[in-house]
HTML snippet that shows the backbone in 3Dmol.js (N, CA, C, O; Angstrom):
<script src="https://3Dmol.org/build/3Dmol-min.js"></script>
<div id="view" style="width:600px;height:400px;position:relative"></div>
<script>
const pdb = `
ATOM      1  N   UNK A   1     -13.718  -2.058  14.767  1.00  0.00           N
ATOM      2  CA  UNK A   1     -13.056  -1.289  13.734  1.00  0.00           C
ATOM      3  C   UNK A   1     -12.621   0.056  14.338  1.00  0.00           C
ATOM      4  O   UNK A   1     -13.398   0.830  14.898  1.00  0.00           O
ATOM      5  N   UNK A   2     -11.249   0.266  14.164  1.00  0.00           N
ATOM      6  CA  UNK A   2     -10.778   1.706  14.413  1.00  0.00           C
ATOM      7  C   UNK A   2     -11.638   2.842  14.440  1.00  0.00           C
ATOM      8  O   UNK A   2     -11.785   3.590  15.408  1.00  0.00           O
ATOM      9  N   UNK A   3     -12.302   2.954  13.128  1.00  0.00           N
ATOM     10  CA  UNK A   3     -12.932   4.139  12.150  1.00  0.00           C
ATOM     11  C   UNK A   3     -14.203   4.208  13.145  1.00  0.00           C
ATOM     12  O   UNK A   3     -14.806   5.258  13.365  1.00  0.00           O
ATOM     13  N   UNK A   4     -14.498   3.111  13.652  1.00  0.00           N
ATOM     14  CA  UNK A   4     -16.172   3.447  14.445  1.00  0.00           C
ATOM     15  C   UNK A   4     -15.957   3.729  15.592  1.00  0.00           C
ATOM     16  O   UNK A   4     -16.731   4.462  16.208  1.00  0.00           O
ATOM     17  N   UNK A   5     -15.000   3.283  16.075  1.00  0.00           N
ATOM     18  CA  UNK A   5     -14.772   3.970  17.641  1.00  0.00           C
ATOM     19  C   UNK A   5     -14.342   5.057  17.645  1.00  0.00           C
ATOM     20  O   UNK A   5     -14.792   5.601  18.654  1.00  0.00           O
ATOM     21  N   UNK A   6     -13.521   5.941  16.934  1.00  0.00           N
ATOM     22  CA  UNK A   6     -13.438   7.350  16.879  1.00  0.00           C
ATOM     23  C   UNK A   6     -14.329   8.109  16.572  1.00  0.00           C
ATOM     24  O   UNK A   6     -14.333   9.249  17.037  1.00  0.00           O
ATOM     25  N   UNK A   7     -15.612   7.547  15.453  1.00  0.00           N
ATOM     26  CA  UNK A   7     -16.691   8.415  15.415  1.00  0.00           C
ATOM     27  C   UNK A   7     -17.583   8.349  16.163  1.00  0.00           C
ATOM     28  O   UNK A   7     -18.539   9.122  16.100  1.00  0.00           O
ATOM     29  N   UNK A   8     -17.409   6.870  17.548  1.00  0.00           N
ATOM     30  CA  UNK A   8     -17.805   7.036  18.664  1.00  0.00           C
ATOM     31  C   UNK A   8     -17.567   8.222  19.726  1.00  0.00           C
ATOM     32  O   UNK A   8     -18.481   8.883  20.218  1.00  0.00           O
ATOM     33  N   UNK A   9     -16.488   8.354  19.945  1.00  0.00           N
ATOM     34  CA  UNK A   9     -15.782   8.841  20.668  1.00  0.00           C
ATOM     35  C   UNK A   9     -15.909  10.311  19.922  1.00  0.00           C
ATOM     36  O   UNK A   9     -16.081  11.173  20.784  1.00  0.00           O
ATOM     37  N   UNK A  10     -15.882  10.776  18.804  1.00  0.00           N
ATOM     38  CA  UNK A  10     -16.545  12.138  18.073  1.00  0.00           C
ATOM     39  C   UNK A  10     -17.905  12.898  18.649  1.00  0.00           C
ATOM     40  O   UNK A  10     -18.073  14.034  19.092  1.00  0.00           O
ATOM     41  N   UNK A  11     -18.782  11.800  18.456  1.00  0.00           N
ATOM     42  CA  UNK A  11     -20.037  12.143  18.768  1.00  0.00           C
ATOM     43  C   UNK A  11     -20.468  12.080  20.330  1.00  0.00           C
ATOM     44  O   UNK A  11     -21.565  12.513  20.681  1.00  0.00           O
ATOM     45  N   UNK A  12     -19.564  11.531  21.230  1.00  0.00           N
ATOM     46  CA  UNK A  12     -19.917  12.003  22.720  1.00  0.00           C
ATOM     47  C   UNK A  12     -18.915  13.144  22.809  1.00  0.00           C
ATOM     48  O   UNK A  12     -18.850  13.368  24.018  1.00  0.00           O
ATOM     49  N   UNK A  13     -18.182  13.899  22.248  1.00  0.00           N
ATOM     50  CA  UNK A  13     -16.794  14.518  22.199  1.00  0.00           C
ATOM     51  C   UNK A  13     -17.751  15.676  21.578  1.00  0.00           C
ATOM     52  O   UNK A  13     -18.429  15.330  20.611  1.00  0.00           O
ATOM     53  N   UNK A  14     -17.912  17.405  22.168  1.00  0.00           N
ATOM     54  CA  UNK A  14     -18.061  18.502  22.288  1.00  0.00           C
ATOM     55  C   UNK A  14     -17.421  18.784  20.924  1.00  0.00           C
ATOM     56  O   UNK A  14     -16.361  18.394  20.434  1.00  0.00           O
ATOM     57  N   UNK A  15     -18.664  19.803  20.334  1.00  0.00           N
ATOM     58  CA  UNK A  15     -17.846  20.276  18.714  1.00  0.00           C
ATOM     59  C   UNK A  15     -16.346  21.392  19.310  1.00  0.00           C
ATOM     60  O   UNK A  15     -16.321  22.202  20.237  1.00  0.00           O
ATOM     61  N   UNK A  16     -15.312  21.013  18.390  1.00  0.00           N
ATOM     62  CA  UNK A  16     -14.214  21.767  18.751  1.00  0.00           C
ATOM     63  C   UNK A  16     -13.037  20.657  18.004  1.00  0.00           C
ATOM     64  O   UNK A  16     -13.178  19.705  17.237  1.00  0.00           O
ATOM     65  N   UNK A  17     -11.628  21.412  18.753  1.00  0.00           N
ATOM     66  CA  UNK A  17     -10.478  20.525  17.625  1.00  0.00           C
ATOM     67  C   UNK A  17     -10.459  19.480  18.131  1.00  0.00           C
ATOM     68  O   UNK A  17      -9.946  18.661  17.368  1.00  0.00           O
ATOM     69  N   UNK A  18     -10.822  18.975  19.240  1.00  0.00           N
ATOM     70  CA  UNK A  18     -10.765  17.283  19.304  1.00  0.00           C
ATOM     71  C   UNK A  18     -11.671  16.622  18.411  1.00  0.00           C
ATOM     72  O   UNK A  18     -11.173  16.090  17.419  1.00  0.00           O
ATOM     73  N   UNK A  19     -13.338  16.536  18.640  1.00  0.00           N
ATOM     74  CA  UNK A  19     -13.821  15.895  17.537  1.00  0.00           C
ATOM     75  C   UNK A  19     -13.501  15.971  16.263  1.00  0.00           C
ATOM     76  O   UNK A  19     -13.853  15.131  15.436  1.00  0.00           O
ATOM     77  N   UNK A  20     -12.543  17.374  15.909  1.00  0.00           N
ATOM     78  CA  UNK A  20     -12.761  17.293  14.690  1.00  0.00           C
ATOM     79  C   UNK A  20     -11.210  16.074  14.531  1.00  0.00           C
ATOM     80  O   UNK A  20     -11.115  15.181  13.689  1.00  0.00           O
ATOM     81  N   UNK A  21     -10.401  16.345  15.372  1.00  0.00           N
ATOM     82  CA  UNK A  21      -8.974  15.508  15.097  1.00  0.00           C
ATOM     83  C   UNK A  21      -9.739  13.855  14.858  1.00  0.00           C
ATOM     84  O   UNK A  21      -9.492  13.113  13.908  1.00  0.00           O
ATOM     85  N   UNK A  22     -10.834  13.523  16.150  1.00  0.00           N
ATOM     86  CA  UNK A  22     -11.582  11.871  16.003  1.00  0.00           C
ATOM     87  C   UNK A  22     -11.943  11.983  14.477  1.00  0.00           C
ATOM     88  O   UNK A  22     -11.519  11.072  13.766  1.00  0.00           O
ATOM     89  N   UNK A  23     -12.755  13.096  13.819  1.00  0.00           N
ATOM     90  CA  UNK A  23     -13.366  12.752  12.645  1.00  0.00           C
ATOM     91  C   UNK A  23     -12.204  12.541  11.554  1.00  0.00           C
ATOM     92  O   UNK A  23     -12.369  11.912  10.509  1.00  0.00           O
ATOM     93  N   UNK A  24     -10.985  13.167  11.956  1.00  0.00           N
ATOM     94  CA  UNK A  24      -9.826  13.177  10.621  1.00  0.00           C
ATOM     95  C   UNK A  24      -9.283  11.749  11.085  1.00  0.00           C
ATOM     96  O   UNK A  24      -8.958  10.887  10.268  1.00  0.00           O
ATOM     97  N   UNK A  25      -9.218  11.587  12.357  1.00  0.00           N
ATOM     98  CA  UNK A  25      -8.737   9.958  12.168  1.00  0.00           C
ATOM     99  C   UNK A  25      -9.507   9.036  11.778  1.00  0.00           C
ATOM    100  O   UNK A  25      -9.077   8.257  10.927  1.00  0.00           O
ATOM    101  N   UNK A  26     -10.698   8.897  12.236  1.00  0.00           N
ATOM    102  CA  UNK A  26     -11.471   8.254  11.548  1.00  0.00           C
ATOM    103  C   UNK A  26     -12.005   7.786   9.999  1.00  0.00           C
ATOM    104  O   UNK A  26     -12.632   6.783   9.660  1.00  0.00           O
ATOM    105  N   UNK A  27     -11.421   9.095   9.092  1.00  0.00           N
ATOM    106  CA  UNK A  27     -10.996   9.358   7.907  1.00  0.00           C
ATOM    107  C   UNK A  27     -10.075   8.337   7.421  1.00  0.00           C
ATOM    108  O   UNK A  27     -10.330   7.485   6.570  1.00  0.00           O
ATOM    109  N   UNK A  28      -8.829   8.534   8.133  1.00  0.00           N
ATOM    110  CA  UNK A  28      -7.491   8.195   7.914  1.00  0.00           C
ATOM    111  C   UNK A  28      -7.515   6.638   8.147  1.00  0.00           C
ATOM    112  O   UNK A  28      -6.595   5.996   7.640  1.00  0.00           O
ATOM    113  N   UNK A  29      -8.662   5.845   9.001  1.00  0.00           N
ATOM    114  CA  UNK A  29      -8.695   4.940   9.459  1.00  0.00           C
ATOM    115  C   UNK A  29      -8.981   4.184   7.648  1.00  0.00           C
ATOM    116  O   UNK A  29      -8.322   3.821   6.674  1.00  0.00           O
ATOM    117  N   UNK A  30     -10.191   4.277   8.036  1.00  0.00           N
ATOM    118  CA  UNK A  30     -10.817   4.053   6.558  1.00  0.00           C
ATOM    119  C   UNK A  30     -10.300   4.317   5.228  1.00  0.00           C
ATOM    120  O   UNK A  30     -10.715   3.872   4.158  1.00  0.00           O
ATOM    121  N   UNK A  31      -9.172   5.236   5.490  1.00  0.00           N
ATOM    122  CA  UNK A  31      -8.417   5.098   3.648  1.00  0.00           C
ATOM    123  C   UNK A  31      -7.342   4.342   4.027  1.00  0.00           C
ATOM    124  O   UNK A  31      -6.703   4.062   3.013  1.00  0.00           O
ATOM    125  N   UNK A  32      -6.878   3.914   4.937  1.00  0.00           N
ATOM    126  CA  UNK A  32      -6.162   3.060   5.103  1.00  0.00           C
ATOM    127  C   UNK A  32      -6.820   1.375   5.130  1.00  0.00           C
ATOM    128  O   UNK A  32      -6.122   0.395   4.870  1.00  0.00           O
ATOM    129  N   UNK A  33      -7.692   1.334   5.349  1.00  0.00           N
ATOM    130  CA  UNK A  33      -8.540  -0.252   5.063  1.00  0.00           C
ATOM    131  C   UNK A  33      -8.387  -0.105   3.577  1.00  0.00           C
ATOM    132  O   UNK A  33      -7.526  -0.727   2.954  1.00  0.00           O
ATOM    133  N   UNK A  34      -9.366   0.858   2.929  1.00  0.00           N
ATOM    134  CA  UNK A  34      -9.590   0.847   1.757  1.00  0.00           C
ATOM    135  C   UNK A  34      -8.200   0.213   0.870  1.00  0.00           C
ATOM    136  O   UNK A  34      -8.185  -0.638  -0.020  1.00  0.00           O
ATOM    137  N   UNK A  35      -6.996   1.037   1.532  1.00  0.00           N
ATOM    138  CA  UNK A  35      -5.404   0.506   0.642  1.00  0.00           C
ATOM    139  C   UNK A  35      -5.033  -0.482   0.791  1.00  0.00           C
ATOM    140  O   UNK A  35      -4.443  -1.097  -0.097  1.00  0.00           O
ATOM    141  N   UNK A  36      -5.286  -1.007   2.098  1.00  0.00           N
ATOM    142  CA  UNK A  36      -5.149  -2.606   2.876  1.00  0.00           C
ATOM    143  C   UNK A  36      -5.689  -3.224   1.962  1.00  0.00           C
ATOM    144  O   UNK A  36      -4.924  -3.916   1.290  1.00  0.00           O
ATOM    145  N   UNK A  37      -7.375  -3.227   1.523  1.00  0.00           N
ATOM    146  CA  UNK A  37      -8.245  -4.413   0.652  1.00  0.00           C
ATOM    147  C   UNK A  37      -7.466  -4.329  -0.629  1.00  0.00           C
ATOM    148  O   UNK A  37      -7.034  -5.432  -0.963  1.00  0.00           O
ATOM    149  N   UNK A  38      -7.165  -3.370  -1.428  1.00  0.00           N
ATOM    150  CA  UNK A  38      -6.596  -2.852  -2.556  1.00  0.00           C
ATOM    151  C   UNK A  38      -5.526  -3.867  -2.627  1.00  0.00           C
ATOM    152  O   UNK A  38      -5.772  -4.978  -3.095  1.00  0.00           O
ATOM    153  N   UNK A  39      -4.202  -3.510  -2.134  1.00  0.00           N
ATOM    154  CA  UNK A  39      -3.297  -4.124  -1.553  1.00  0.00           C
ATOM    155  C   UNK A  39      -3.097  -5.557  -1.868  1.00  0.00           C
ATOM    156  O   UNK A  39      -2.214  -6.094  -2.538  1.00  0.00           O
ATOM    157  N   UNK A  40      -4.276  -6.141  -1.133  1.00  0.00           N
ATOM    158  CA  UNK A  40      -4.304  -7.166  -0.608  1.00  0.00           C
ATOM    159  C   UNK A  40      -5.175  -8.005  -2.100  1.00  0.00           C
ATOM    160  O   UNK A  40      -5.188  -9.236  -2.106  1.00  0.00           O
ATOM    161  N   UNK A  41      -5.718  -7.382  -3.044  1.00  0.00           N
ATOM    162  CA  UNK A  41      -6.368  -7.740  -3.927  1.00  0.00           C
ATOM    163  C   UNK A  41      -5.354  -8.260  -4.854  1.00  0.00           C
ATOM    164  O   UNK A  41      -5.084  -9.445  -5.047  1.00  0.00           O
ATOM    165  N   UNK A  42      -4.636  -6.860  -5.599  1.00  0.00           N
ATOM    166  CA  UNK A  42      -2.905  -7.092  -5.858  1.00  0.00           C
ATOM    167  C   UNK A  42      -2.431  -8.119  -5.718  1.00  0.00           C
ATOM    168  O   UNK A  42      -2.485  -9.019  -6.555  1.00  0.00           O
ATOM    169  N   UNK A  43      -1.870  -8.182  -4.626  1.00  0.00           N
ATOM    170  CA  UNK A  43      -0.978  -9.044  -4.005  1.00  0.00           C
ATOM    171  C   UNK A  43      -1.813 -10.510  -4.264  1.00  0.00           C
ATOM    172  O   UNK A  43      -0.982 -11.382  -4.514  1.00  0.00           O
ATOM    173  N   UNK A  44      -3.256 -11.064  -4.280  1.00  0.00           N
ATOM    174  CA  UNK A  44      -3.517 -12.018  -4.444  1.00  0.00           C
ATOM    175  C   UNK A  44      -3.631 -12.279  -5.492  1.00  0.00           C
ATOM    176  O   UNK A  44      -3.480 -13.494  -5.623  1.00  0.00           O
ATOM    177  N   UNK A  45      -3.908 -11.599  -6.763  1.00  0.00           N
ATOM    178  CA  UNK A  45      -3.997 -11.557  -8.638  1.00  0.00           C
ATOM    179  C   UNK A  45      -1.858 -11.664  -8.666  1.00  0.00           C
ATOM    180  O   UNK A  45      -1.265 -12.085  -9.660  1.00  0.00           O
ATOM    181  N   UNK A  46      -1.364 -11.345  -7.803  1.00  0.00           N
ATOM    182  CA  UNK A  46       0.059 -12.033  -8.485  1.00  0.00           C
ATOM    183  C   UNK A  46       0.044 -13.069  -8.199  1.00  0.00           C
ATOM    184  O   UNK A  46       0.051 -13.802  -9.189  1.00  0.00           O
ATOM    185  N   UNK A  47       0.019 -13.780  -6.913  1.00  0.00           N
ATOM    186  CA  UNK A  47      -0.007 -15.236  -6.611  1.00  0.00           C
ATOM    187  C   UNK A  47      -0.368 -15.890  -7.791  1.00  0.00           C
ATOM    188  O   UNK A  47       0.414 -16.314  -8.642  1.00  0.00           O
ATOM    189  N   UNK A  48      -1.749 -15.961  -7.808  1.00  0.00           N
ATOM    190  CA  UNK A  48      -2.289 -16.500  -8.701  1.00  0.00           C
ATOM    191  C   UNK A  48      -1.444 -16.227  -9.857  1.00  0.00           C
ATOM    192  O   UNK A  48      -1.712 -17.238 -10.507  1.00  0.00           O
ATOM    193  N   UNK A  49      -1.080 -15.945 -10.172  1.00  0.00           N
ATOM    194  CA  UNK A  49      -1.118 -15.802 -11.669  1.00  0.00           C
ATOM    195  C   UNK A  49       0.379 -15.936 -11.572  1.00  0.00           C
ATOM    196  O   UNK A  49       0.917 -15.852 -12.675  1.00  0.00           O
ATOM    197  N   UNK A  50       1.249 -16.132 -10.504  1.00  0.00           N
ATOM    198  CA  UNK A  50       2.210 -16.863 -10.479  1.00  0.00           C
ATOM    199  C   UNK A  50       1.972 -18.615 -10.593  1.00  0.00           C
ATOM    200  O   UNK A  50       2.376 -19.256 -11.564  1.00  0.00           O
ATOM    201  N   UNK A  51       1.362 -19.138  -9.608  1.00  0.00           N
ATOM    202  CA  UNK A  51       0.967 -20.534  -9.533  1.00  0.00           C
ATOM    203  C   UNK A  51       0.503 -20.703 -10.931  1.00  0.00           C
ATOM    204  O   UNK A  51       0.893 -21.780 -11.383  1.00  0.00           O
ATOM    205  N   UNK A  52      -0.189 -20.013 -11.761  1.00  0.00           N
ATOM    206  CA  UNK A  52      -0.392 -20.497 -13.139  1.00  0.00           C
ATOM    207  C   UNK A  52       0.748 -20.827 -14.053  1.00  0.00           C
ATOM    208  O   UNK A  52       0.854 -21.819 -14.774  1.00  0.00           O
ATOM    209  N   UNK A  53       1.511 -19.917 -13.918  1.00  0.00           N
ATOM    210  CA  UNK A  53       3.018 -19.914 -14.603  1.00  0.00           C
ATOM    211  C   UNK A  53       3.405 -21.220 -13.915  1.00  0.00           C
ATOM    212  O   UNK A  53       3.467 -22.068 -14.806  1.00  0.00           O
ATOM    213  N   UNK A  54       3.749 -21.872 -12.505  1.00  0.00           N
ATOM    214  CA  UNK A  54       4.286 -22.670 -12.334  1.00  0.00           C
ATOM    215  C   UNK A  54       3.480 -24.387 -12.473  1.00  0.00           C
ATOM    216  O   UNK A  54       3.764 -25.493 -12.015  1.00  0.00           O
ATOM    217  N   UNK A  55       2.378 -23.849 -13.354  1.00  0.00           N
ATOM    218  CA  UNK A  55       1.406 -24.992 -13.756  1.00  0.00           C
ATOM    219  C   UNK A  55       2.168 -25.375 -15.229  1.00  0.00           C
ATOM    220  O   UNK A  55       1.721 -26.276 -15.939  1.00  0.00           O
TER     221      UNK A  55
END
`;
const viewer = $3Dmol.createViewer("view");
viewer.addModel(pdb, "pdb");
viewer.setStyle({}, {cartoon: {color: "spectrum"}});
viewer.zoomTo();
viewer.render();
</script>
């Protein structure tokens, strides 16, 4: 996963603006899954509920 290797790479990474840039991507990683599952939840409640209509 994206999100864990940057907070890998955070935590061997010296406090300053790089870790903090790993910790904002790492952020960014994870609200972007979060919209992906979302998304992807959506997108499967239309299917469905298209294929019902074509029942």
């Amino acid at each position: 996963m994206h999100a864990e290797e940057c907070r890998q790479l955070a935590r061997k990474t010296a406090p300053g603006e790089h870790r903090d840039q790993l910790l904002n991507m790492a952020q960014t990683w994870e609200a972007l899954a979060t919209e992906r599952d979302r998304e992807i939840k959506i997108h499967s409640a239309i299917e469905a509920d298209a294929k019902q209509r074509e029942e």
